[in-house]
C-alpha positions as CSV (number, residue, x, y, z in Angstrom):
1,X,16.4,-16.0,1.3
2,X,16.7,-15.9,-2.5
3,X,14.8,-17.9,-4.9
4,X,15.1,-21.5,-5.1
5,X,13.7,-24.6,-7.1
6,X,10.9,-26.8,-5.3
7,X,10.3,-30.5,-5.4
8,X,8.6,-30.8,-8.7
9,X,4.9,-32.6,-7.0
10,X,4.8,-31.7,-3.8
11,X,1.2,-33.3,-2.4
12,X,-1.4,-30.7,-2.2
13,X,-1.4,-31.6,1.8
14,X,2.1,-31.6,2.4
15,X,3.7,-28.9,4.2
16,X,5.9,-28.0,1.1
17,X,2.3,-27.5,-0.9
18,X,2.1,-23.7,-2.7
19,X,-0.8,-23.6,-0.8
20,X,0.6,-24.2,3.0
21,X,0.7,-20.6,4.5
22,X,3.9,-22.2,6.8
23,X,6.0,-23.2,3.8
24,X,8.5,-20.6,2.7
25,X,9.9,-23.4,0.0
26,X,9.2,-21.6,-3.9
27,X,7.4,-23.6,-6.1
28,X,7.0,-24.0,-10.2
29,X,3.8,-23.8,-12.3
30,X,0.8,-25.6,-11.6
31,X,-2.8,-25.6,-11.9
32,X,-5.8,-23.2,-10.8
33,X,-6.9,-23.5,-7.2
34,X,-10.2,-24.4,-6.3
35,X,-12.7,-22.3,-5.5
36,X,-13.0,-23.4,-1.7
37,X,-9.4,-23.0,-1.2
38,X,-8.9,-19.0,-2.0
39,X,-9.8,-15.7,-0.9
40,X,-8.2,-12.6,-1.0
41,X,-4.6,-13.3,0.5
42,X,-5.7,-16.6,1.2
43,X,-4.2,-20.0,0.2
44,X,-4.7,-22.9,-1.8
45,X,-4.7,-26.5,-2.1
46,X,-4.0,-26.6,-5.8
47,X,-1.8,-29.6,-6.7
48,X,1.9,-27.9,-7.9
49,X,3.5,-29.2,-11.6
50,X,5.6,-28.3,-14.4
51,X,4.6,-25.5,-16.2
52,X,2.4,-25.9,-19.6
53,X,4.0,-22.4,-20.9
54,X,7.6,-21.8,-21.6
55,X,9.7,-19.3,-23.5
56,X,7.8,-17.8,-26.1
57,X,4.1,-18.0,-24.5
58,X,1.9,-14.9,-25.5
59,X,0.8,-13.4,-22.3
60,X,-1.8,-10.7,-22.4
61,X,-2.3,-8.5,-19.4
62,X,-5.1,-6.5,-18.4
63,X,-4.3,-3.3,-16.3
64,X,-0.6,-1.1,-16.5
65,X,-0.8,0.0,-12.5
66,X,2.5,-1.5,-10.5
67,X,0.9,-5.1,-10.9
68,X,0.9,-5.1,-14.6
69,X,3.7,-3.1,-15.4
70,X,5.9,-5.2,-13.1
71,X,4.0,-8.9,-14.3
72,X,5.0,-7.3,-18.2
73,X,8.4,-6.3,-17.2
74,X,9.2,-9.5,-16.0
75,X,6.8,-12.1,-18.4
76,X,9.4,-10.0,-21.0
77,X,12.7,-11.2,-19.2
78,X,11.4,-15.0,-19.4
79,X,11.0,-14.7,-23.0
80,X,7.4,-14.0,-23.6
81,X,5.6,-12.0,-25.8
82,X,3.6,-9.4,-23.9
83,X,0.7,-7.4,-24.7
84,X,-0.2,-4.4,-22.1
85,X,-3.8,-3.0,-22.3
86,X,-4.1,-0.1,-20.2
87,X,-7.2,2.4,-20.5
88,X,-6.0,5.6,-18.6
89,X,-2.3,5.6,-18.7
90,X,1.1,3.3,-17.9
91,X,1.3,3.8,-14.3
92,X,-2.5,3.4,-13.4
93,X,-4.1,5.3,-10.6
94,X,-0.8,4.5,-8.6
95,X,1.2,6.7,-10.6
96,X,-1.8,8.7,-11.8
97,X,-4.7,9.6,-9.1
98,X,-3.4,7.7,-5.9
99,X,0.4,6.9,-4.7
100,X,2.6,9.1,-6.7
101,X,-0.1,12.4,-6.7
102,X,-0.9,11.9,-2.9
103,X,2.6,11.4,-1.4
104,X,3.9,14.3,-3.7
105,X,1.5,16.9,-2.4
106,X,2.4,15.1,1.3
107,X,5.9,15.8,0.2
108,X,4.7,19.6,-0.5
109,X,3.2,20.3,3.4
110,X,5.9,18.5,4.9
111,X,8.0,21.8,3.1
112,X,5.6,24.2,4.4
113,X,6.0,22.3,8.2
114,X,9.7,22.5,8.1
115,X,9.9,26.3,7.6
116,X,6.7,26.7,10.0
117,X,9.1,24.9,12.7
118,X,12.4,26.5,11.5
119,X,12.5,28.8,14.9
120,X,12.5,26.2,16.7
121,X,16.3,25.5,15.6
122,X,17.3,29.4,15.6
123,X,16.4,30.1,12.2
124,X,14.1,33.3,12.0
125,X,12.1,34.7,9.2
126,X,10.8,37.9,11.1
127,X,7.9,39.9,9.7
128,X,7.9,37.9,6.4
129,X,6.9,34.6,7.7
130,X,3.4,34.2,7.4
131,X,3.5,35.5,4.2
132,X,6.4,33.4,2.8
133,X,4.1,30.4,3.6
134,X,0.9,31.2,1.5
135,X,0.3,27.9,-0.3
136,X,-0.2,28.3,-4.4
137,X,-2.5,25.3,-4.7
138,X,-2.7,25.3,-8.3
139,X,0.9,25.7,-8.7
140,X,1.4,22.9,-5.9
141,X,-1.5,20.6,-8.1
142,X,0.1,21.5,-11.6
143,X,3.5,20.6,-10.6
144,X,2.4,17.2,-9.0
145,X,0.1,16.2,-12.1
146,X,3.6,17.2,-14.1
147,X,5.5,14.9,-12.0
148,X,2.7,11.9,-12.3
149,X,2.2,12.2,-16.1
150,X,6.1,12.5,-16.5
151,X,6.7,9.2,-14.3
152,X,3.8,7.6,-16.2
153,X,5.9,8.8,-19.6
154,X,8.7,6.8,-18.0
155,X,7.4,3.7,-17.4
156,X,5.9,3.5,-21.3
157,X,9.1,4.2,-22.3
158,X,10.7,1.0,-20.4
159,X,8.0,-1.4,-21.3
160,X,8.3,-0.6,-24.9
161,X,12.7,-0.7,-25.0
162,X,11.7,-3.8,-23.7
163,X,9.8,-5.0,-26.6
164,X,6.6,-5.0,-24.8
165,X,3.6,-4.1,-27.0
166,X,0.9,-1.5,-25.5
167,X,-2.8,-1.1,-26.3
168,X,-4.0,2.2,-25.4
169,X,-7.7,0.8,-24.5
170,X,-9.8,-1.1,-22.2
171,X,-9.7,-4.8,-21.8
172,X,-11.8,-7.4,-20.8
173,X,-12.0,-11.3,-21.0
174,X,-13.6,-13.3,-23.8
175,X,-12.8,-16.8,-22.7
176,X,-10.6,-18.1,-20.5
177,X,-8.2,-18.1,-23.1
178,X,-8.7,-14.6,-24.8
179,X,-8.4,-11.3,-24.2
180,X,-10.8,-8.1,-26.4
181,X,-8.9,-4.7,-26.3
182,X,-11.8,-1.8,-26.9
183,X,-9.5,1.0,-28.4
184,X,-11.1,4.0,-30.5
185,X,-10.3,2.0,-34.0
186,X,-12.4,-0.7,-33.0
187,X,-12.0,-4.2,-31.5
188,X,-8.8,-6.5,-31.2
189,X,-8.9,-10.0,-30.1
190,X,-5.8,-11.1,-28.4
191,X,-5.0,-15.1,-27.8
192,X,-3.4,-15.6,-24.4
193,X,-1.7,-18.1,-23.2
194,X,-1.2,-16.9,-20.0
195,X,-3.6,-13.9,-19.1
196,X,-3.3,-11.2,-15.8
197,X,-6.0,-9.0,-14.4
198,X,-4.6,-5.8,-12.8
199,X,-7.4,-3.7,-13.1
200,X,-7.0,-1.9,-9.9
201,X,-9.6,0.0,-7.6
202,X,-11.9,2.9,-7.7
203,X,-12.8,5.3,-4.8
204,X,-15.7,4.2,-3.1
205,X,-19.0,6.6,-3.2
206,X,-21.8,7.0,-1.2
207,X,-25.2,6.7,-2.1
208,X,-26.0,9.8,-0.1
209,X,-22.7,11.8,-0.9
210,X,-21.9,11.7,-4.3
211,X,-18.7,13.8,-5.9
212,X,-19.5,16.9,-7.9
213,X,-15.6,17.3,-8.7
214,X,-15.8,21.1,-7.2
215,X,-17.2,20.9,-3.9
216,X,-17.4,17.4,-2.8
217,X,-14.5,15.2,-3.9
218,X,-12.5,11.8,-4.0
219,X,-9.0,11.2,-3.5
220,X,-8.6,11.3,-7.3
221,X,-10.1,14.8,-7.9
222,X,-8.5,16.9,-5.1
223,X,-5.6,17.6,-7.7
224,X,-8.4,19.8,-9.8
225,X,-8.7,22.4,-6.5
226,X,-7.0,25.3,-7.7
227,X,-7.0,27.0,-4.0
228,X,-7.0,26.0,-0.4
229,X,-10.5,24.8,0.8
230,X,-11.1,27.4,3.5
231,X,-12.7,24.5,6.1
232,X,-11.9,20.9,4.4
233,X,-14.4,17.8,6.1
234,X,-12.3,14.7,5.3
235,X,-14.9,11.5,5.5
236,X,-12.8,8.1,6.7
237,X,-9.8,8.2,9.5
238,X,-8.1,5.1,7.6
239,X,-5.0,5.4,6.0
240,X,-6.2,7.7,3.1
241,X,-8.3,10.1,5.1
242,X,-5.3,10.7,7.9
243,X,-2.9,11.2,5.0
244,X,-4.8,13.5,3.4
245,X,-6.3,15.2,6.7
246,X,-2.4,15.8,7.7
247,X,-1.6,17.1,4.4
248,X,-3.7,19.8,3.9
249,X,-3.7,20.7,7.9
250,X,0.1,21.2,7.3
251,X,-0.7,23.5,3.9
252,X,-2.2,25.6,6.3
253,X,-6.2,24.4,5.8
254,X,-8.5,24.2,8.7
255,X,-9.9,20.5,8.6
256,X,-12.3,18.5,9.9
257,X,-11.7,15.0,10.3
258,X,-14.9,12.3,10.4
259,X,-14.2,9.4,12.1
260,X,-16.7,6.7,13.1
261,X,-14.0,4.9,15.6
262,X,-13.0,5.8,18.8
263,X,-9.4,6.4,17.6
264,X,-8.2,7.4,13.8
265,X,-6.4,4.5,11.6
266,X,-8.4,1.6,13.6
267,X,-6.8,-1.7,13.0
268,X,-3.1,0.3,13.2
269,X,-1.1,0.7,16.3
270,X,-2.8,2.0,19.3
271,X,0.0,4.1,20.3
272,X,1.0,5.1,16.6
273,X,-2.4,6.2,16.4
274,X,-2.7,8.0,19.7
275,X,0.3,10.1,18.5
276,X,-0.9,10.9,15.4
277,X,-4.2,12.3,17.4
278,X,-2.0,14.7,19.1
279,X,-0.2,15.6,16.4
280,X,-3.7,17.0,14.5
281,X,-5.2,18.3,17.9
282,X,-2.0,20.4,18.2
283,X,-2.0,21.5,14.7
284,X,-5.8,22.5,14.9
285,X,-7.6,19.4,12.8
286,X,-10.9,18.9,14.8
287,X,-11.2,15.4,15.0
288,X,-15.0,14.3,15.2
289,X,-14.9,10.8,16.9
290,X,-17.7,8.0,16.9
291,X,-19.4,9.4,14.2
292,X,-20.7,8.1,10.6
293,X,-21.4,10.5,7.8
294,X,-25.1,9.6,7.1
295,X,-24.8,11.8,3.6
296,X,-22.7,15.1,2.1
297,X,-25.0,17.5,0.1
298,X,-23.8,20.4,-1.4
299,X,-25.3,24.0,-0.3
300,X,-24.1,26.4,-2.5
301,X,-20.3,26.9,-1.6
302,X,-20.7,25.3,1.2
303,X,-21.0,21.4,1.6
304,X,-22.9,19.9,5.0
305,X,-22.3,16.5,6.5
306,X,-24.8,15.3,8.1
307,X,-23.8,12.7,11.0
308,X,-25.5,9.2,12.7
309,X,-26.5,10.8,15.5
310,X,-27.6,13.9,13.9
311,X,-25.3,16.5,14.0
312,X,-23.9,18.4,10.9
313,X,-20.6,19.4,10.1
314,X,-20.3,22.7,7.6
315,X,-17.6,23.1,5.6
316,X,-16.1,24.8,2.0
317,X,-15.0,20.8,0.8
318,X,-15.6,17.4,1.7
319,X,-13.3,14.7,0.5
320,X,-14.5,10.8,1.1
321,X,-12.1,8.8,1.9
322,X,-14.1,6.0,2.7
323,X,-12.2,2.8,0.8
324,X,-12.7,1.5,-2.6
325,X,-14.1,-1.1,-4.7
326,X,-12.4,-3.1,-7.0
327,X,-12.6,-2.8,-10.9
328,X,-14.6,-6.0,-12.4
329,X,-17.2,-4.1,-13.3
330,X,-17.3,-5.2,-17.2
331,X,-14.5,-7.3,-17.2
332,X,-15.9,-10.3,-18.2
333,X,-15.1,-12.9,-15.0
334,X,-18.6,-14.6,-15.4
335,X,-17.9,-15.7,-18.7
336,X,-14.7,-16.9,-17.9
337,X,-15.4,-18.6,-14.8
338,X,-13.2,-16.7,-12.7
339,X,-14.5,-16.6,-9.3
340,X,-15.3,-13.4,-7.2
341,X,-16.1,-13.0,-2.9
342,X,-19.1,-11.2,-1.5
343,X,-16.8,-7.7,-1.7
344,X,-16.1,-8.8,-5.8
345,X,-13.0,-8.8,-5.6
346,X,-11.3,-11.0,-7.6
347,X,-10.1,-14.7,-5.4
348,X,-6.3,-15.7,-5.8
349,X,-3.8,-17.8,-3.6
350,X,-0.3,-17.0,-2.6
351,X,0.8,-16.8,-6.2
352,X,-2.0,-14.9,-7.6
353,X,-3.8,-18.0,-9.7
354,X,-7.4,-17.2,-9.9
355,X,-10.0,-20.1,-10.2
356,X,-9.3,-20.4,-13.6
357,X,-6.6,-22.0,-15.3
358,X,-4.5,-19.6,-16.9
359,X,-5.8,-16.7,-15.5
360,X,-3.9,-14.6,-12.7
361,X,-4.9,-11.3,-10.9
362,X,-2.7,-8.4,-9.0
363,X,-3.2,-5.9,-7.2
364,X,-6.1,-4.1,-5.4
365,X,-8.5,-6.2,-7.8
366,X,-7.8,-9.3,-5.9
367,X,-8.5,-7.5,-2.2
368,X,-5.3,-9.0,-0.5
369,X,-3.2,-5.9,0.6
370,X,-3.9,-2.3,-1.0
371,X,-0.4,-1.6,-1.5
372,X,1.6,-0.3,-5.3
373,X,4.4,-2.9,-3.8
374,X,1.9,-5.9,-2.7
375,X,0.7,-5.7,-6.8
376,X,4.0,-5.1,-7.9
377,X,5.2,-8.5,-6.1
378,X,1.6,-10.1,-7.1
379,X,2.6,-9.2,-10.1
380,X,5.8,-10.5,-10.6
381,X,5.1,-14.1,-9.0
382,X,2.1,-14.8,-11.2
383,X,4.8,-14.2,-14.0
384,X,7.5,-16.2,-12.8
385,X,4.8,-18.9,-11.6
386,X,2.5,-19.0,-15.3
387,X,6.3,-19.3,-17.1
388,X,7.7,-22.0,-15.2
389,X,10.8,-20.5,-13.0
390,X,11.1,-20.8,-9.7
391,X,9.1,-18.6,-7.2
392,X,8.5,-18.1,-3.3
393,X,4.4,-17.5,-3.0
394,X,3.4,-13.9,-1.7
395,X,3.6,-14.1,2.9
396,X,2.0,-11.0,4.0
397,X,3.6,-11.5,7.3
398,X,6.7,-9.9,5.4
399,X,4.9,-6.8,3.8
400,X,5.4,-3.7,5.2
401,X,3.2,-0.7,5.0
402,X,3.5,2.8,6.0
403,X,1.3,5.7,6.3
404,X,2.2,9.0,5.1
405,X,1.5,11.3,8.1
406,X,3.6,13.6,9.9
407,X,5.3,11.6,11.1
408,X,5.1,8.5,9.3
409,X,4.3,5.2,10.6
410,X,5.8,2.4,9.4
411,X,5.1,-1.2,10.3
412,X,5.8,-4.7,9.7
413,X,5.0,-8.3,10.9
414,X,2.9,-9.0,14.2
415,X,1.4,-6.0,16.1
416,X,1.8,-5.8,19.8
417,X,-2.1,-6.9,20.4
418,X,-0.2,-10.3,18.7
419,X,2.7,-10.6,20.9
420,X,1.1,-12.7,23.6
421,X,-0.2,-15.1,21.6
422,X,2.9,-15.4,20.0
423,X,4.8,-15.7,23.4
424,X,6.7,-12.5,22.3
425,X,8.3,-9.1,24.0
426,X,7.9,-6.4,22.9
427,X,10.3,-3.0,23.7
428,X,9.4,0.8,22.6
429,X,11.7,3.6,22.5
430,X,11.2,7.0,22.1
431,X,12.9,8.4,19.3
432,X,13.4,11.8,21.5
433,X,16.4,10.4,23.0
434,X,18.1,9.6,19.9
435,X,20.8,12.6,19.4
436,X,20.0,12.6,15.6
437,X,16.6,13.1,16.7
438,X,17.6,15.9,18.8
439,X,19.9,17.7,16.3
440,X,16.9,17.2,13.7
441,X,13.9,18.8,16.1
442,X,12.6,16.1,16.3
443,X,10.6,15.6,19.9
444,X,8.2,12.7,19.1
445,X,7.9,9.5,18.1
446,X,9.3,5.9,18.6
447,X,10.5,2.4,17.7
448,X,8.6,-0.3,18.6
449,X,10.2,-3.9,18.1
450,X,8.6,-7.1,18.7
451,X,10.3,-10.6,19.0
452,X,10.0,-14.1,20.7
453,X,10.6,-15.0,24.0
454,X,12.8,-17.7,23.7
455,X,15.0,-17.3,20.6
456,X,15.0,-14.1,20.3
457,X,13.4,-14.0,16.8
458,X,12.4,-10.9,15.2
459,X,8.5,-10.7,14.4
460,X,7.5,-7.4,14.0
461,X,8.0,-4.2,14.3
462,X,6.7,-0.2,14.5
463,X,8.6,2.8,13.8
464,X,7.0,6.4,13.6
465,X,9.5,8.9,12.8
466,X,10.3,11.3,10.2
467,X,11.2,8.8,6.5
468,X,10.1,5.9,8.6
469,X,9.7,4.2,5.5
470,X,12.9,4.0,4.9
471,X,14.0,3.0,8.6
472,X,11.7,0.0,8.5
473,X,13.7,-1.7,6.3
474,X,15.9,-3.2,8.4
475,X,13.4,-4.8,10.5
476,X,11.7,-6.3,7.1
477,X,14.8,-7.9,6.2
478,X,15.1,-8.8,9.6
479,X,11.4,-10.6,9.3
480,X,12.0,-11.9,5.8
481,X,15.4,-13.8,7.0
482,X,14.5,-14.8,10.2
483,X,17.1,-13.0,12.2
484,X,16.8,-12.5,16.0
485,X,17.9,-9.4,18.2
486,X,21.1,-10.0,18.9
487,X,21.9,-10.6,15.6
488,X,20.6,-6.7,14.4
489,X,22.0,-5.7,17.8
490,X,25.8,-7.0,16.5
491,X,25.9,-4.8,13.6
492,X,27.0,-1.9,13.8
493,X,25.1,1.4,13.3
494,X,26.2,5.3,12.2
495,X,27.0,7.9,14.9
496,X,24.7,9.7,15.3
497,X,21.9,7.9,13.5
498,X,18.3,7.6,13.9
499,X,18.6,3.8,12.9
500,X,20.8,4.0,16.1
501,X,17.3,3.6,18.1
502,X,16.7,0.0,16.1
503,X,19.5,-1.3,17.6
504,X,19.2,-0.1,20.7
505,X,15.6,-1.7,20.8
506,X,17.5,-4.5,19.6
507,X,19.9,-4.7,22.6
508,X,17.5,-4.4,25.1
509,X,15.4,-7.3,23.8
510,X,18.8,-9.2,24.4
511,X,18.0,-12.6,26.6
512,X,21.3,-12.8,29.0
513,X,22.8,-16.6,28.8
514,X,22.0,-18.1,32.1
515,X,24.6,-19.2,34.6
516,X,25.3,-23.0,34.8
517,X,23.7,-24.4,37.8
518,X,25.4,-24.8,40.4
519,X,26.6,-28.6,41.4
């Protein structure tokens, strides 16, 4: 469904309101929510209007990760004139410390696996193989800084062909109404009429494990390593201590993965998750189950965790990967007024309005999804909603996510837990019987495909397989258009294909016509 022009005062109660979760109808400009009505992801009642900013409106934004870069891309394309204040780089930790770094080393191991697994399919490297897989870390870490600095090179050269102005500095609110820019020649006041906060997050530390940068180490500083821990202790089976547990296991590291659930990525798919498990068992990453790290110290070269129930864990590294927390720290939101919850981050609705008039927010800051392409689209709807044109508020029923294992797992809409709430079926395949699959070496994983009883609609679905980040798509648009089974069943799919399985989940979720009855 494209973009389309609301009624122009919708009551804040009626189910066309910006605010109704229900209402896929776009809406225009309006004022602030209240501060009852939002939450991270959460909507509002805030009563819709025309816009008081039009073409030429000076917006100021306050962050250049895929929130702000996105918001300045577009503010640009509605006529604005946009001012970027960015402290670290275009890009942000996204492009800088997080997304682009992590998934490119990911990228890296999956290399190393593939050659590891080459036999398999009749290709032999006799004598030399062990040896032809001795990981370079440095080299691995220079070239994937290279490649992060060189996108964030990128992206400052579009936003300023675009006419978008860039202060290299840090920024934080004055009034509800200005922006100061800190750079190294001083102070710079910059008049907003519109002003977005896209300040990102930070790795979370522990009181009792704090990072030295050599020994014990975030997600941002693993890129400084310039060899392979001997025996890595990843804290945190979420998404970013799987990915990075997976990782360096396939680089050929003996890990040690921390997990204070019964089962790694809680919240995920069970049986995603279960396979995963199997997947590290079999490739030697000791999974430590049911257990909180009390506290990391570093012991010479060696760093030793120390669990809840008392038990250590040695190891060469430990890298937390134990969430983050967002970056208001400084940022001036008392003084504004701009409302915070209990976690601080900053409190939005569906089209990223803070409490303050004026004032929008993207990204991790605001808490709702910790996704580059949730703040990219946070991004852009604050935009299109601040400068009047028409704009569909953010459903996170329609997001999907995927985590960078090997295999990946890639979801979107309701889980299976849902389904029976939601009087849906739900149909999994394994992807071994898929004769891409077969000609690939591929042996495990599945597609998992959720809709509702009755009309067959599609409302969620789980693929993990090889690029299942690129598979997922289809069910997404499926989700986002309200399409049923039969309807991604009737089109046709490539010989042999791994989206082949999609629409054979798709078939068998077909609901036969019944027979008239008989008179």
């Amino acid at each position: 469904m494209g973009r389309m022009t609301a009624p122009s005062s919708p009551s804040p109660t009626s189910p066309t309101s910006p605010g109704n979760p229900s209402s896929g109808e776009p809406v225009r400009g309006g004022a602030a929510p209240t501060p009852e009505a939002v939450g991270p992801g959460s909507p509002s009642a805030g009563v819709a209007g025309a816009s008081a900013t039009r073409h030429g409106s000076d917006v100021v934004i306050v962050g250049g990760g895929p929130g702000g870069y996105e918001a300045a891309l577009v503010a640009r394309q509605l006529g604005a004139s946009v001012t970027l204040v960015e402290r670290a780089g275009l890009g942000g930790s996204a492009v800088l410390t997080d997304v682009v770094p992590s998934k490119t080393l990911i990228a890296t191991a999956e290399w190393r696996a593939f050659v590891e697994n080459a036999e398999e399919l009749g290709i032999h490297v006799g004598e030399l193989r062990h040896a032809a897989l001795n990981v370079d870390l440095g080299e691995v870490n220079t070239r994937v800084l290279a490649l992060a600095r060189q996108q964030s090179r990128d992206i400052r050269g579009k936003l300023e062909r675009d006419g978008i102005r860039i202060v290299d500095g840090v920024g934080h609110l004055a009034d509800a109404s200005t922006v100061v820019a800190t750079t190294p020649d001083g102070e710079e006041h910059l008049p907003a009429d519109v002003i977005l906060l896209a300040t990102g997050a930070s790795p979370r530390v522990l009181p009792t494990a704090v990072p030295d940068g050599e020994r014990i180490l975030t997600w941002t500083q693993v890129y400084n390593l310039d060899a392979l821990p001997e025996r890595l202790i990843v804290v945190g089976s979420g998404v970013t201590g799987a990915e990075f547990a997976g990782a360096f296991g396939a680089l050929g590291c003996e890990v040690v993965l921390v997990s204070s659930r019964d089962q790694v990525l809680p919240g995920y798919d069970s049986d995603a998750a279960a396979l995963i498990e199997e997947v590290f068992r079999r490739r030697n990453i000791t999974i430590v189950a049911r257990a909180r790290a009390e506290s990391a110290v570093r012991q010479g070269d060696e760093v030793v965790v120390t669990l809840s129930d008392g038990r250590t864990v040695t190891g060469s590294h430990c890298l937390l990967a134990v969430g983050g927390v967002p970056n208001t720290a400084e940022l001036g939101l008392a003084e504004a007024g701009v409302a915070t919850s209990h976690s601080g981050h900053v409190l939005v609705d569906r089209v990223s309005r803070t409490t303050v008039r004026g004032i929008y927010a993207a990204g991790d800051v605001t808490g709702v999804m910790p996704l580059a392409s949730v703040a990219a689209t946070q991004g852009r709807i604050a935009m299109w909603h601040a400068l009047g044109d028409a704009v569909s508020p953010l459903d996170v029923r329609k997001v999907p996510s995927t985590i960078f294992t090997e295999p990946e797992i890639a979801s979107v809409g309701i889980s299976e837990a849902e389904a029976p709430e939601r009087d849906a079926r739900v149909v999994t395949i394994p992807l071994a019987r898929n004769p891409r699959a077969k000609m690939l070496g591929i042996t495990e994983g599945f597609v998992k495909l959720i809709c509702r009883n009755n009309s067959g609609t599609v409302l969620g679905g789980v693929i993990v397989s090889p690029r299942a980040s690129e598979l997922i798509h289809s069910i997404t648009i499926a989700i986002a258009n309200r399409r049923t089974v039969d309807q991604i069943a009737s089109a046709m799919t490539i010989y042999p294909s791994l989206s082949g399985t999609i629409a054979e989940a798709a078939r068998q979720l077909h609901s036969p016509v019944p027979e008239p009855d008989e008179e």
